[in-house]
C-alpha positions in Angstrom: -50.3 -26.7 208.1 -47.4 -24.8 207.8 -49.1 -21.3 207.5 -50.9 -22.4 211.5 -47.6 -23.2 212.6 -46.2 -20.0 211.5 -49.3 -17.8 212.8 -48.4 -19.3 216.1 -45.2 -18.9 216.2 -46.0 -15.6 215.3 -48.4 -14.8 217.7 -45.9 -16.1 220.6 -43.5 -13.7 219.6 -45.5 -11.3 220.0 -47.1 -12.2 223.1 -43.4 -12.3 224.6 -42.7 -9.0 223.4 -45.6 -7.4 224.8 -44.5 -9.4 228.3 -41.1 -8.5 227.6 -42.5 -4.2 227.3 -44.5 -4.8 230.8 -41.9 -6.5 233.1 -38.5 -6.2 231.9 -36.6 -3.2 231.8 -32.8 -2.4 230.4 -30.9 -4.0 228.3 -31.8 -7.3 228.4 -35.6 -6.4 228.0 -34.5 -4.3 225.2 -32.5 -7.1 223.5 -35.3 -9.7 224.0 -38.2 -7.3 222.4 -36.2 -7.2 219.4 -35.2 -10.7 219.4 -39.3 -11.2 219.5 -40.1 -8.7 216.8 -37.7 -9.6 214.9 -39.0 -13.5 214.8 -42.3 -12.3 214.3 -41.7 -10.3 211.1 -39.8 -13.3 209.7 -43.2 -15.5 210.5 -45.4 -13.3 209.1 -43.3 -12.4 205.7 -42.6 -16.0 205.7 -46.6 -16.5 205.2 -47.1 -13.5 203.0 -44.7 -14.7 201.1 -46.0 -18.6 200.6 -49.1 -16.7 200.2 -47.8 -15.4 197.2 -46.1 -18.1 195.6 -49.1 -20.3 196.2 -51.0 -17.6 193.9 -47.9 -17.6 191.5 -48.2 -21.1 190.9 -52.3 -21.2 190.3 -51.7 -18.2 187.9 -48.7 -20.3 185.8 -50.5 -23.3 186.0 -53.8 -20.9 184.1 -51.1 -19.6 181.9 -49.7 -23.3 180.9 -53.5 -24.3 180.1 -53.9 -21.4 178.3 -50.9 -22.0 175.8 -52.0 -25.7 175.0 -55.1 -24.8 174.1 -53.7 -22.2 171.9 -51.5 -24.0 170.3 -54.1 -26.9 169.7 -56.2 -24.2 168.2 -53.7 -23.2 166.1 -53.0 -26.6 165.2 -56.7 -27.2 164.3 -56.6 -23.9 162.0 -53.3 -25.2 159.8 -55.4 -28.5 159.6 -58.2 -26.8 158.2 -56.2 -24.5 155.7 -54.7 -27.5 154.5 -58.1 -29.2 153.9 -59.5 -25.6 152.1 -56.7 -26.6 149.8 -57.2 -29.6 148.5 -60.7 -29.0 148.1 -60.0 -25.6 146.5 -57.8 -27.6 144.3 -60.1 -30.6 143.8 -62.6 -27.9 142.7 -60.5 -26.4 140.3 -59.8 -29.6 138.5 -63.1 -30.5 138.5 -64.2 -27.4 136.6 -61.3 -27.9 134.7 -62.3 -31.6 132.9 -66.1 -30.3 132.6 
């Protein structure tokens, strides 16, 4: 909703520029065409740079998912090193009393 609002914003400025080029001459016409471009460029990095942010947030949202499952695997391999121990061990000591 707020990137429409912004591309029509955007677009108005530059449709009053281009009226401002065609009919109005001088100072004033000079003043108001960069009044208008200088609106539209704020719309349009204001969109490029939601854009952006919106991708930055999917990407550290991927990279958060990425480090729990990480660590959970880690987790799951100390688990398992412990368990190789004691049965290491229980293997030993059952060689042991035979």
């Amino acid at each position: 909703m707020k990137n429409l609002i912004f591309v029509i914003l955007s677009i108005l400025s530059i449709i009053c520029a281009g009226y401002t080029i065609l009919n109005i001459s001088g100072k004033v016409g000079a003043g108001i065409l960069f009044v208008c471009g200088f609106l539209a460029g704020i719309f349009l990095m204001n969109i490029k740079l939601n854009m952006k942010n919106d991708t930055l947030n999917t990407y550290k949202r991927e990279l958060e998912k990425e480090s729990v499952v990480s660590g959970e695997n880690s987790s799951r391999v100390k688990v398992l090193e412990s368990k190789i121990e004691v049965l290491e061990k229980a293997l030993e000591n059952a060689l042991k009393t035979k």
